[in-house]
C-alpha positions in Angstrom: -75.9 -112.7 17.1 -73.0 -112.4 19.4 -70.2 -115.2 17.8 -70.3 -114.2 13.6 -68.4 -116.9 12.3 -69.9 -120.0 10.3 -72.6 -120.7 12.4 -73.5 -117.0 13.9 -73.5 -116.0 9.8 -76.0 -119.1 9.2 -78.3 -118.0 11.8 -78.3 -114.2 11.2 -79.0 -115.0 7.4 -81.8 -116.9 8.5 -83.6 -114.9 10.5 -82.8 -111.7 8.4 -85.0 -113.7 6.0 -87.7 -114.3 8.4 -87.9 -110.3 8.8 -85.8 -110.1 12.1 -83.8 -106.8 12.2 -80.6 -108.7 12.9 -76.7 -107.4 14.6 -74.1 -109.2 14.9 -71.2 -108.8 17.1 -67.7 -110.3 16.6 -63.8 -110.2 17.9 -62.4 -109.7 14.4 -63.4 -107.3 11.5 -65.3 -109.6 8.7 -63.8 -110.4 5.4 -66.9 -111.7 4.2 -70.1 -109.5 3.1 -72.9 -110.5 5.3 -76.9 -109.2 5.0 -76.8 -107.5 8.6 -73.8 -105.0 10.5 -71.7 -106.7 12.2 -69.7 -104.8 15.2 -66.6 -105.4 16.7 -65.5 -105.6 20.3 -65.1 -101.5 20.3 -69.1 -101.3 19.8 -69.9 -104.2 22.5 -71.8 -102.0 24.7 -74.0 -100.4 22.1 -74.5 -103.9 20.7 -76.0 -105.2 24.0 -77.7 -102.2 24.8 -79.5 -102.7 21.1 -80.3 -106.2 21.3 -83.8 -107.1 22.5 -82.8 -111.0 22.1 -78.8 -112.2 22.0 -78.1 -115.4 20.5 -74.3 -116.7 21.9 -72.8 -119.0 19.5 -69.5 -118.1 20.7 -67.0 -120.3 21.0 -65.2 -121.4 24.0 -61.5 -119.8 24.4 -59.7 -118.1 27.2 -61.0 -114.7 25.8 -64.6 -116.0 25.8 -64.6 -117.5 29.2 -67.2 -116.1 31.3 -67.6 -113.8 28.5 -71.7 -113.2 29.5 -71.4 -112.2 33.1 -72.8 -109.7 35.9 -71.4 -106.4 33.8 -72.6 -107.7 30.1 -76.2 -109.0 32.1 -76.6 -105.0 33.5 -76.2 -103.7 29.7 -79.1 -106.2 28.1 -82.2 -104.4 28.3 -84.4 -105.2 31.2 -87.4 -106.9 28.9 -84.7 -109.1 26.4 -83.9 -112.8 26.1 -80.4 -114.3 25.8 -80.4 -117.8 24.2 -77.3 -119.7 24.3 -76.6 -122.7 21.6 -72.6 -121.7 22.1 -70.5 -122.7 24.8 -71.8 -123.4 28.3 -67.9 -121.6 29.1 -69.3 -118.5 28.1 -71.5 -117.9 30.7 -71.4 -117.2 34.4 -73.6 -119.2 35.7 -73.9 -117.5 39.0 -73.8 -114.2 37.6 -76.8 -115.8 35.7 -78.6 -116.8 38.4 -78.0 -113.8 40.5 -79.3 -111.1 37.1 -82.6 -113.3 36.8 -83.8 -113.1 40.2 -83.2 -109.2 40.0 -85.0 -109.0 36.7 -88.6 -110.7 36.8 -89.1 -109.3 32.6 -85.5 -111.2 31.7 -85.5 -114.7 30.1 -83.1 -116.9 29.1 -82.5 -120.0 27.1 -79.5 -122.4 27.3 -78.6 -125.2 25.4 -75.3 -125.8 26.9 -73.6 -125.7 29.7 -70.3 -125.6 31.7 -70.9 -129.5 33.4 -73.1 -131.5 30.8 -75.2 -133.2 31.5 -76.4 -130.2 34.0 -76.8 -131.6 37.5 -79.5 -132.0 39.3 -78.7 -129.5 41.7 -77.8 -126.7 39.5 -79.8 -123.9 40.7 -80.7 -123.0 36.8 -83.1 -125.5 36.9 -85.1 -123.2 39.3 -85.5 -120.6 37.5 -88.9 -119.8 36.1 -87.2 -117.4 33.9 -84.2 -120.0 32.2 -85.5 -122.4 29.5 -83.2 -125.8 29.7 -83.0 -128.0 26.9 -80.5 -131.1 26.2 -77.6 -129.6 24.0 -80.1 -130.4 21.0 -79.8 -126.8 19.4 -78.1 -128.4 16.3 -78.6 -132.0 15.3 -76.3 -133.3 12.3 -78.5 -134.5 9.0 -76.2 -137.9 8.4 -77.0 -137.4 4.7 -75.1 -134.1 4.7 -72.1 -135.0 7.0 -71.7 -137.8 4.4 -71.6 -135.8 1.4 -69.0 -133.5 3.3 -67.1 -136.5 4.3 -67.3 -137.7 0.7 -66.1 -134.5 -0.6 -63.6 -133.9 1.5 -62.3 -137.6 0.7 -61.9 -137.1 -3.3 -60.4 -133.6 -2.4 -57.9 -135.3 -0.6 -57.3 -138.1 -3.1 -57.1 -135.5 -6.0 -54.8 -132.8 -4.1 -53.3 -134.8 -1.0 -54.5 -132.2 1.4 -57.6 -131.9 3.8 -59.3 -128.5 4.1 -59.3 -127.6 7.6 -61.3 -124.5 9.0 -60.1 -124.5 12.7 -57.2 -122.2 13.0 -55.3 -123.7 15.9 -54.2 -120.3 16.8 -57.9 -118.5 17.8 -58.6 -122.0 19.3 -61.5 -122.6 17.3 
């Protein structure tokens, strides 16, 4: 899982679950306790070099900007998969492009992108190697949102605050 926060945490949880022997690499040392290592940006190359399939849900900021490009392509095994339910900023498209031709065994699948919808000339639709789908990778359940929404309402009316997890400061 490159990108532990909320999400990355969800999804490594889940598929340690499933019996996937999970990683996880992110920018910060983890507070939290999670079921599977976690790295930090000093162990980025043995992360890649470890991972038979990456999973980017990392966000978009100026430090994650093109984040996935021609050198972090070269370290992913030659025979791996790199799904991206992220930010579309987090890849270099081109460099993208440029690794899959090279490397007939490399797949990838990409849920987001830096112009949405993609355009119809986008040479990642190609690619007999990159999987497209519609920004679909996580649909909101209404009946959930709502019950946040709710909560989040009578926290408000009992302590005249709103809980807020985006720290302005990382961007995200």
């Amino acid at each position: 899982i490159l990108g532990v926060g909320f999400l990355g945490s969800y999804v490594g949880k889940y598929l340690k679950k499933l019996d996937y022997n999970v990683i996880g690499l992110k920018n910060s040392i983890s507070k939290t306790k999670n079921s599977f290592p976690i790295f930090t940006s000093i162990k980025k190359n043995y992360f890649i070099k470890n991972s038979d399939i990456i999973i980017s849900i990392l966000p978009s900021t100026k430090n994650t900007n093109n984040f996935i490009n021609t050198d972090f392509l070269k370290k992913m095994k030659k025979k791996s998969l790199l799904i991206n339910v992220g930010r579309g900023a987090t890849i270099n498209e081109k460099d993208l492009i440029n690794h899959v031709k090279k490397n007939k065994d490399f797949f990838a699948s990409l849920d987001v992108f830096k112009n949405e919808p993609l355009p119809k000339s986008n040479p990642l639709w190609l690619s007999k190697n990159i999987t497209i789908t519609p920004h679909v990778a996580s649909l909101t359940v209404v009946d959930i949102i709502v019950a946040q929404m709710h909560k989040s309402l009578l926290n408000y009316k009992k302590n005249k605050k709103i809980k807020n997890d985006v720290d302005l400061r990382k961007g995200y």
